[in-house]
Backbone as a chain_set.jsonl record, in Angstrom:
{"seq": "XXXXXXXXXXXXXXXXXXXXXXXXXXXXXXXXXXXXXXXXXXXXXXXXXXXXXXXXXXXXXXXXXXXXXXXXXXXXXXXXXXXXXXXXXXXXXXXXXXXXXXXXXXXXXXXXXXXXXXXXXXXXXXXXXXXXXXXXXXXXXXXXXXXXXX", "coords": {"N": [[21.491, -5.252, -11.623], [17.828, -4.402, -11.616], [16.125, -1.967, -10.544], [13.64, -1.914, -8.228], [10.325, -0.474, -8.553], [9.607, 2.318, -6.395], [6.501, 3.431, -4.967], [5.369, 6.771, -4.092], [4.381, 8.578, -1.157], [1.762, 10.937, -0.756], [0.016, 11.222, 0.996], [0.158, 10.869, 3.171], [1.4, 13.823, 3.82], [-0.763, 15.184, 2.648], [-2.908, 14.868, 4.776], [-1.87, 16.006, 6.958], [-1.409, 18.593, 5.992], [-4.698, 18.825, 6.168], [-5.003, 18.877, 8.735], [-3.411, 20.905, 10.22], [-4.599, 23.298, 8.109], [-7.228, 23.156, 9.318], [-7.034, 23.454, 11.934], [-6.081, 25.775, 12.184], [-8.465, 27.483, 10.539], [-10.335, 27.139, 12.769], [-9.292, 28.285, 14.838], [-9.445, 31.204, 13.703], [-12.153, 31.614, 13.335], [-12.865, 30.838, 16.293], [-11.749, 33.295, 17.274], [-13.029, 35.959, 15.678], [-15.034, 38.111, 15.144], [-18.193, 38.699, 16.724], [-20.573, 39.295, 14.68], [-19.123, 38.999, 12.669], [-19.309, 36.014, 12.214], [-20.913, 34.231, 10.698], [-20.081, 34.886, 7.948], [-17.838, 34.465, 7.499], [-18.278, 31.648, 8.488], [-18.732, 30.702, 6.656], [-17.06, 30.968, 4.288], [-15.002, 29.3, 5.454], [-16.313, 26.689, 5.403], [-16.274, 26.068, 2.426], [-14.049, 26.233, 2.208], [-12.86, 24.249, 3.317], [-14.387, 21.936, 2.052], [-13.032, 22.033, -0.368], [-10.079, 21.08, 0.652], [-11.212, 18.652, 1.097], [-11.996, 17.958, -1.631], [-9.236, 17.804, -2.52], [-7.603, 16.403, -0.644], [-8.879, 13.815, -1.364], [-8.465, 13.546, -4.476], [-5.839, 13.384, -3.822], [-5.572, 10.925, -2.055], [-6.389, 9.173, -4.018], [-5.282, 9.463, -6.267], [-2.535, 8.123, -5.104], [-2.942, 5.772, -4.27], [-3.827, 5.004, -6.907], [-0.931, 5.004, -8.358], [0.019, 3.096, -6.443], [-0.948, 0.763, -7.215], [-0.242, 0.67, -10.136], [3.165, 0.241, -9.304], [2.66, -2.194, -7.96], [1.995, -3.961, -10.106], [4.067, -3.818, -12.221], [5.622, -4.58, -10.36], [4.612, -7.258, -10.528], [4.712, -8.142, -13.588], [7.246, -8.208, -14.212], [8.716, -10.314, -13.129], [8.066, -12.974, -14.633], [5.855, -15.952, -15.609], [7.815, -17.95, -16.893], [10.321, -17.882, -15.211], [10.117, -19.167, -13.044], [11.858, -22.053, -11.753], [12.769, -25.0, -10.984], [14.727, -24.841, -9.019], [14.359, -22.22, -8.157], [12.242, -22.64, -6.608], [12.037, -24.52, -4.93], [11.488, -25.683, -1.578], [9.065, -23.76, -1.622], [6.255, -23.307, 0.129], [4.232, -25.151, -0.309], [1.49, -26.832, 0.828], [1.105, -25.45, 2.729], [0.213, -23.347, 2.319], [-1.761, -24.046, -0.165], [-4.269, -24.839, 1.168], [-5.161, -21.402, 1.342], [-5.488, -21.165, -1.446], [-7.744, -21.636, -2.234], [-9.568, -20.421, -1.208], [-12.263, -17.808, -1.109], [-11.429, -14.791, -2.907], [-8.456, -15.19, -3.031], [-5.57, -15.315, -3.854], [-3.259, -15.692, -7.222], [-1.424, -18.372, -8.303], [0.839, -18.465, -9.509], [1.185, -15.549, -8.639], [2.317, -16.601, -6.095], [4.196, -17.829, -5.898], [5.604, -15.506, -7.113], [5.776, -14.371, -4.848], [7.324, -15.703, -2.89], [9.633, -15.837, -4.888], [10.646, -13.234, -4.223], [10.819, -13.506, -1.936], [12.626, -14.927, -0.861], [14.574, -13.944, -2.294], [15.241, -12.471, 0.229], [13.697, -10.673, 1.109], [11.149, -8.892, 3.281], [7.728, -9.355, 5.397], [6.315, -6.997, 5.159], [7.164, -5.61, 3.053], [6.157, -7.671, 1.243], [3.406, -7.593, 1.712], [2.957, -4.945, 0.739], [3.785, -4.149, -1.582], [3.347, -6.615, -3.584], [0.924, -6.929, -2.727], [-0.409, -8.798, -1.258], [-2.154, -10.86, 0.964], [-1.427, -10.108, 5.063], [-0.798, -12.225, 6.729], [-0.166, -14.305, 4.835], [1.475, -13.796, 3.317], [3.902, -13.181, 5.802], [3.663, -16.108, 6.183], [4.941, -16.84, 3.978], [7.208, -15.201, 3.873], [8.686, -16.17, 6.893], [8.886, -19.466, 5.608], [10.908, -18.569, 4.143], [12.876, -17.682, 5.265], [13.427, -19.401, 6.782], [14.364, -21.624, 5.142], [16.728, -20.345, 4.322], [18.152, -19.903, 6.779], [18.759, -22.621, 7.404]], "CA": [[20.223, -5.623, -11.02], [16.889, -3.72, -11.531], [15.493, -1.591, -9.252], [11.831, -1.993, -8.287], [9.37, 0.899, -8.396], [8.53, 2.865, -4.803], [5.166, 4.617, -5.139], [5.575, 7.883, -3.336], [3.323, 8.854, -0.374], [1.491, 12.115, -0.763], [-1.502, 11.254, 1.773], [0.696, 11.635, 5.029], [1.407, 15.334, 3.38], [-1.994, 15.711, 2.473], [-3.732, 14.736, 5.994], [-1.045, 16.827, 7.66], [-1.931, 19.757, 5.648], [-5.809, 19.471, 6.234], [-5.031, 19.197, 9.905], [-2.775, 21.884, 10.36], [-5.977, 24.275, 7.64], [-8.458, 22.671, 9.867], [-7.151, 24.074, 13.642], [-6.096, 27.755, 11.558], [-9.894, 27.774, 10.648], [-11.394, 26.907, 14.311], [-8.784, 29.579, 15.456], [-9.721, 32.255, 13.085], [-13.031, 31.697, 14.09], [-12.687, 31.834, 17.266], [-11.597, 34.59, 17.404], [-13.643, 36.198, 15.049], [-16.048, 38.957, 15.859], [-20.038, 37.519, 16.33], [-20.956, 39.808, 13.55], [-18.782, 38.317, 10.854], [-18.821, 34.755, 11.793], [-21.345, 33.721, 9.608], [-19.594, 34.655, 6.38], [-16.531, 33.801, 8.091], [-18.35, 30.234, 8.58], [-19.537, 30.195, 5.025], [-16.017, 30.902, 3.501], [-14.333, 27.999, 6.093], [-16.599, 25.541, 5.156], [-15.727, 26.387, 1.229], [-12.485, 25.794, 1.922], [-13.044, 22.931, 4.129], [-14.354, 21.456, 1.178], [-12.385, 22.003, -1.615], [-9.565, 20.764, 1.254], [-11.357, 17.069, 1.612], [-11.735, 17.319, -2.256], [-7.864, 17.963, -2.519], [-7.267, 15.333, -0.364], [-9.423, 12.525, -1.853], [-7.255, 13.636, -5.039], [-4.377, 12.728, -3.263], [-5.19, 9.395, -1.742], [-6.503, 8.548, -5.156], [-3.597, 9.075, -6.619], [-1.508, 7.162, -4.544], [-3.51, 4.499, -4.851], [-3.42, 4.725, -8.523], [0.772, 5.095, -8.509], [0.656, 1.767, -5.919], [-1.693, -0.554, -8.376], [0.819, 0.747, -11.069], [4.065, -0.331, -9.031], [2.5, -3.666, -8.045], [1.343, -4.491, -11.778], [5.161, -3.869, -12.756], [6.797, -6.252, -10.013], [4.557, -8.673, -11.167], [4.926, -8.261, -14.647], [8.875, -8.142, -13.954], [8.597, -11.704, -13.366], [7.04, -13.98, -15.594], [6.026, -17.487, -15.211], [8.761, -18.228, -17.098], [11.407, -17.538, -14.635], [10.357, -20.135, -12.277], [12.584, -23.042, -12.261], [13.043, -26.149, -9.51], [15.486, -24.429, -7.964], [13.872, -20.942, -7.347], [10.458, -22.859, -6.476], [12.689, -25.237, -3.947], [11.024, -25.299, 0.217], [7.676, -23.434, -1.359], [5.57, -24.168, 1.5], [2.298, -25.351, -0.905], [0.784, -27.643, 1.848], [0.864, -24.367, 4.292], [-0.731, -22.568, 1.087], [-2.79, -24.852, -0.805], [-6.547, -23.754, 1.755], [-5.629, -20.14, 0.525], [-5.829, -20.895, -2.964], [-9.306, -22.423, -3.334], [-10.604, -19.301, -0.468], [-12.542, -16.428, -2.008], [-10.609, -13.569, -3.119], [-7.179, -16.404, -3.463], [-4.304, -15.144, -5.021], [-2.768, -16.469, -8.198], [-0.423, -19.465, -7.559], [1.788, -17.554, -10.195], [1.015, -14.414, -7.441], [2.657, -16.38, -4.437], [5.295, -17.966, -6.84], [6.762, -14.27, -7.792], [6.312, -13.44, -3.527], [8.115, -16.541, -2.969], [11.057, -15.682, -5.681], [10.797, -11.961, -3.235], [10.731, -13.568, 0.065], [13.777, -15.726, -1.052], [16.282, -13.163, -2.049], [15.727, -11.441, 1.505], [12.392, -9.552, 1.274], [10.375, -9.35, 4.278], [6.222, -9.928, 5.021], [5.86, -5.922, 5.186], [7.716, -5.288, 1.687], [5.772, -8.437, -0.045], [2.313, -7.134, 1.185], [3.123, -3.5, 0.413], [4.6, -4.374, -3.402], [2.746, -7.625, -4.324], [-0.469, -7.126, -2.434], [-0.23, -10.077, -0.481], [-2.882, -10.588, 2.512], [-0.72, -10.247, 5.664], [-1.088, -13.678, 7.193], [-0.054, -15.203, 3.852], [3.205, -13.032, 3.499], [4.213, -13.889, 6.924], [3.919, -17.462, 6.132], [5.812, -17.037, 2.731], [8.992, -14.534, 4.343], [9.108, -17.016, 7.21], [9.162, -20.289, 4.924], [12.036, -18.212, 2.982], [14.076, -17.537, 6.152], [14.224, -20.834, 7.891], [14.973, -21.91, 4.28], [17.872, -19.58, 4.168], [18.924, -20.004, 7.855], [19.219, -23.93, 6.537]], "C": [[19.239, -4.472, -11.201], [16.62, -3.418, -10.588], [14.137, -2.061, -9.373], [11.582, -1.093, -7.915], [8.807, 0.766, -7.099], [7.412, 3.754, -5.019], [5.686, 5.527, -3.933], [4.224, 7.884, -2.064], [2.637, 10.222, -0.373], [0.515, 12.091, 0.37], [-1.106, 11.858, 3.049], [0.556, 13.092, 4.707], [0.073, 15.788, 3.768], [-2.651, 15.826, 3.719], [-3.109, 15.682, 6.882], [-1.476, 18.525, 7.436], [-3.705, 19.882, 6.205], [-6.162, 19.679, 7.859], [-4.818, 20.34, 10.183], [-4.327, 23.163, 9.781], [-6.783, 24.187, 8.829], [-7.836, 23.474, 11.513], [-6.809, 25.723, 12.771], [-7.766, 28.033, 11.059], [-10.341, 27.464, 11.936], [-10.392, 28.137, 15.23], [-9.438, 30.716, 15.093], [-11.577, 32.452, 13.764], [-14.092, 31.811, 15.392], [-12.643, 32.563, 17.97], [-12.177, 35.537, 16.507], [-14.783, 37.037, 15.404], [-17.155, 38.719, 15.703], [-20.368, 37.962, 15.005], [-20.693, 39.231, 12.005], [-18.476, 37.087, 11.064], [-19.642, 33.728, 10.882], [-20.691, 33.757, 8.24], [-18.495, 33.708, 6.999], [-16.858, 32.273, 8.306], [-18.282, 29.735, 7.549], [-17.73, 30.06, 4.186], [-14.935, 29.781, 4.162], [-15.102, 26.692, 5.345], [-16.804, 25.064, 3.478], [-14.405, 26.268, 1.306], [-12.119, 24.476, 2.449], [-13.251, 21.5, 2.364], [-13.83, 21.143, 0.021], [-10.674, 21.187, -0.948], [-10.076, 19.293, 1.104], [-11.49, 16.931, -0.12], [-9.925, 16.797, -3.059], [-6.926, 16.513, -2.127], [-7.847, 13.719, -0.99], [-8.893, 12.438, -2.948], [-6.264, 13.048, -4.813], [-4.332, 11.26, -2.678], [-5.637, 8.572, -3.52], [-5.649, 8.03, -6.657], [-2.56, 8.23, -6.388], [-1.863, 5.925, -4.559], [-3.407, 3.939, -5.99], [-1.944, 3.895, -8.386], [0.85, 3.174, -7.705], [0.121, 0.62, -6.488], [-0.775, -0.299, -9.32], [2.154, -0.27, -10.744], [4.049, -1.535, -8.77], [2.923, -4.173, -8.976], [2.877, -4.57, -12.09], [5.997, -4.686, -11.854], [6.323, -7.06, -10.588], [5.069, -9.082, -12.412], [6.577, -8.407, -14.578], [9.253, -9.392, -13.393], [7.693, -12.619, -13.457], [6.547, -15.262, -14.88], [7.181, -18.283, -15.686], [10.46, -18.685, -16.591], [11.249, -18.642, -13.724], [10.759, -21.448, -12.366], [12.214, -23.451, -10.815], [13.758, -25.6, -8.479], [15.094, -23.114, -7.281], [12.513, -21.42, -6.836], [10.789, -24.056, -5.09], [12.18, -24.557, -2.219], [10.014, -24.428, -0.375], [6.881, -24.408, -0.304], [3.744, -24.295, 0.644], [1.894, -26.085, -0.11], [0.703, -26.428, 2.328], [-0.167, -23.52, 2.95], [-1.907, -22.729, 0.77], [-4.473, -24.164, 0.034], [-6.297, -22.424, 0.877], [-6.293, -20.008, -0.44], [-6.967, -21.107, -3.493], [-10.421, -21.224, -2.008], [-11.463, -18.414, -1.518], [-11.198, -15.618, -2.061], [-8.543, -14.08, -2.803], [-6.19, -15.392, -5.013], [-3.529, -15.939, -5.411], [-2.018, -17.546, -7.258], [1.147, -18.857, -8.154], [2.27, -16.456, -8.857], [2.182, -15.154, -6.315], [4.01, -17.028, -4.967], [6.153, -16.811, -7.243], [7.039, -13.988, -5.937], [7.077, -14.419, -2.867], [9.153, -16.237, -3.541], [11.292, -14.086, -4.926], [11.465, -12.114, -2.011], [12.089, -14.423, -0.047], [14.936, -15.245, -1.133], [16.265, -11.966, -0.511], [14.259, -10.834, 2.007], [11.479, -9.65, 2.346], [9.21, -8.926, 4.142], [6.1, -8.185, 4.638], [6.063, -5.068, 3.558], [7.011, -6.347, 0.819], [3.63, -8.019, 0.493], [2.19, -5.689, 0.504], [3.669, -3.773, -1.46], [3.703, -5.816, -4.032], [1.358, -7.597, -3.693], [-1.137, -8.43, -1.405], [-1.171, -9.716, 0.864], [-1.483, -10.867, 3.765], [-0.016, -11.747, 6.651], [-0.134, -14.56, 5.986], [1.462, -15.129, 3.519], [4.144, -13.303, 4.701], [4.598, -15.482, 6.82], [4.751, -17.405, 5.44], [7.26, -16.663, 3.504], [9.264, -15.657, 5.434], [9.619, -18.438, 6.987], [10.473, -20.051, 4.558], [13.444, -18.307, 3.829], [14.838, -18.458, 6.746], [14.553, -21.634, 6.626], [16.702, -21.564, 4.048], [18.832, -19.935, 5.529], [19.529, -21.931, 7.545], [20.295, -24.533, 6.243]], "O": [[19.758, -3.387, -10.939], [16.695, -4.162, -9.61], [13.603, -2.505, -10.389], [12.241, -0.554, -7.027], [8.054, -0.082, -6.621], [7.648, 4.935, -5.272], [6.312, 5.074, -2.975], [3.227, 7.175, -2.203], [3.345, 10.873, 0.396], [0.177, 13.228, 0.7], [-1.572, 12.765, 3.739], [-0.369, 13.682, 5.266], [-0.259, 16.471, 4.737], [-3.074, 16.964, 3.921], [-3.887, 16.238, 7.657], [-1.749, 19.381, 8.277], [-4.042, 20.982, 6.644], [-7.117, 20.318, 8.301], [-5.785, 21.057, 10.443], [-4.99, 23.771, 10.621], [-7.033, 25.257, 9.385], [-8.714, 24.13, 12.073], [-7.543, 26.687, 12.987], [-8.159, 29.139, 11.429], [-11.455, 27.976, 11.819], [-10.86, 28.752, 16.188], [-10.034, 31.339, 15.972], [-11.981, 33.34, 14.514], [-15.191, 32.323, 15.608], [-13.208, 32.707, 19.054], [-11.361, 36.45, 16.638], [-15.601, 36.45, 16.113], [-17.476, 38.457, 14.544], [-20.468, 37.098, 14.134], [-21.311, 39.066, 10.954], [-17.533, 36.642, 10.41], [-19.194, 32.673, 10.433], [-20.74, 32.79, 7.479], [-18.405, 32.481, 6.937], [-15.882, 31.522, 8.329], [-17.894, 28.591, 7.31], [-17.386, 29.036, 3.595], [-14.036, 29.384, 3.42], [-14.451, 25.811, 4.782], [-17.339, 23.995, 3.183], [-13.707, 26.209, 0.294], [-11.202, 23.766, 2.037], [-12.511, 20.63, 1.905], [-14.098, 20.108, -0.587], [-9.974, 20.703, -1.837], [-9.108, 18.548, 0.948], [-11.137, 15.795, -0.435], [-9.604, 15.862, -3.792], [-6.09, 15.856, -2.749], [-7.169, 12.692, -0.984], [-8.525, 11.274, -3.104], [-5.78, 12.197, -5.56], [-3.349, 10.524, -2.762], [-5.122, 7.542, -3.956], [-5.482, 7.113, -7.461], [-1.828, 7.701, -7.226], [-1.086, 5.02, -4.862], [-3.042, 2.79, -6.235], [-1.77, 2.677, -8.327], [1.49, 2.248, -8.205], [0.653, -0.474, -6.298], [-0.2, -1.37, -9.511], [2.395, -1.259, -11.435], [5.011, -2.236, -9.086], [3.986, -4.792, -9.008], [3.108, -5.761, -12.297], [6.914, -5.386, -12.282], [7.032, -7.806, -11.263], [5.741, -10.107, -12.53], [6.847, -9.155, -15.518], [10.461, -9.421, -13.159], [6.809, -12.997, -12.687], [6.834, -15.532, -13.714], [7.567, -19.232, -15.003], [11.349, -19.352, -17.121], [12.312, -19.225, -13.511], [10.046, -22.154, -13.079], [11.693, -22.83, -9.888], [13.534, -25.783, -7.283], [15.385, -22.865, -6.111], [11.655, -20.559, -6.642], [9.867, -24.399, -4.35], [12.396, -23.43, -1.774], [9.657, -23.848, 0.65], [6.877, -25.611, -0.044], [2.647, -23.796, 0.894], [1.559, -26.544, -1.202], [-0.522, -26.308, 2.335], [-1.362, -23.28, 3.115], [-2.896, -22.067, 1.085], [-5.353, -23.402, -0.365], [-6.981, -22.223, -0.127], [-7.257, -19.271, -0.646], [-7.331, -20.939, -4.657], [-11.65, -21.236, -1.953], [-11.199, -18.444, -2.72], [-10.178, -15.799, -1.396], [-7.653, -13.309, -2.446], [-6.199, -15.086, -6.205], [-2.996, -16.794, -4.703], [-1.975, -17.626, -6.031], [2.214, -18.797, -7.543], [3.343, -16.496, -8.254], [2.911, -14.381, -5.693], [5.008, -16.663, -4.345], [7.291, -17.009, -7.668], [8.117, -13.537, -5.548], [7.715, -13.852, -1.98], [10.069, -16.287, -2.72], [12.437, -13.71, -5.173], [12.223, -11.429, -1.324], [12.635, -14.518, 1.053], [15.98, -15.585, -0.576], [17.001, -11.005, -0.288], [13.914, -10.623, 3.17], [10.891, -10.731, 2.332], [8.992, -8.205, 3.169], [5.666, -8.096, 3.49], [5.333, -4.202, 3.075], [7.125, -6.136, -0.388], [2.732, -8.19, -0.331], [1.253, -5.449, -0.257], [3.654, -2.817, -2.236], [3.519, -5.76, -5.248], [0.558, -8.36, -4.236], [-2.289, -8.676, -1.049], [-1.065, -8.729, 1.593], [-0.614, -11.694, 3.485], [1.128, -11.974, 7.045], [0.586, -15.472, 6.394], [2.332, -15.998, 3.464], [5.272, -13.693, 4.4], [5.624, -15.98, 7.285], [5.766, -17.9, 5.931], [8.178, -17.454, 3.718], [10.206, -16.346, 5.043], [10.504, -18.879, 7.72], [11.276, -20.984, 4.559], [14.554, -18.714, 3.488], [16.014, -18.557, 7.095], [15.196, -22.621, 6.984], [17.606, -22.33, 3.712], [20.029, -20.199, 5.414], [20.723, -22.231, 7.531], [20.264, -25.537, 5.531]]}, "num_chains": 1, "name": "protein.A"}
């Protein structure tokens, strides 16, 4: 069996770190003698900055890495793969409004989180990996379960 790709998290890190910088600068300063807290402001808020661009780096990244790992579940099953029997208790009546909403994902789209939500996968793992609005995923993993409990 294939694994499926976990995007990493760097952001928790990252926000952690500019917290942690961020109270060691309001300390240092502080405490800081009146005389030198002007530079002393000037060289915080130079680091401050190069800190929020560090971090916008980092969520941008991760963002990247999790449009990557999507793109490859999907692509990791085709249309091809869906047969009668893996497409068996789709709940398209509970669906069907989504699909003609704005911003409506594929039918293919709820067809691969369907063949997800079937071997086990629950709503938090098919919006987090397929992108799935939460509401919609919910409907799908529950469809899958009382299928399974069956």
């Amino acid at each position: 069996m294939k694994t499926l790709p976990h995007p990493r998290n760097g952001a928790g890190t990252a926000v952690l770190g500019v917290i942690t910088f961020t109270t060691l600068e309001m300390t240092v300063l502080a405490t800081a003698p009146t005389a030198y807290r002007p530079v002393i402001s000037g060289a915080l808020l130079g680091a401050a900055v190069t800190a929020f661009i560090l971090l916008a780096a980092v969520v941008r990244a991760d963002r990247k890495t999790s449009r990557r790992a999507r793109r490859r579940v999907l692509e990791a099953v085709d249309g091809s793969s869906f047969t009668s029997r893996t497409l068996e208790g789709f709940p398209m009546e509970a669906v069907r409004p989504r699909l003609l909403g704005p911003n409506a994902p594929s039918l293919n789209h709820l067809y691969t989180a369907w063949a997800f939500a079937s071997r086990g996968h629950d709503t938090a793992w098919l919006v987090r990996h397929l992108g799935l609005p939460m509401d919609l995923a919910r409907l799908l993993a529950d469809a899958a379960a009382a299928r399974l409990r069956d």
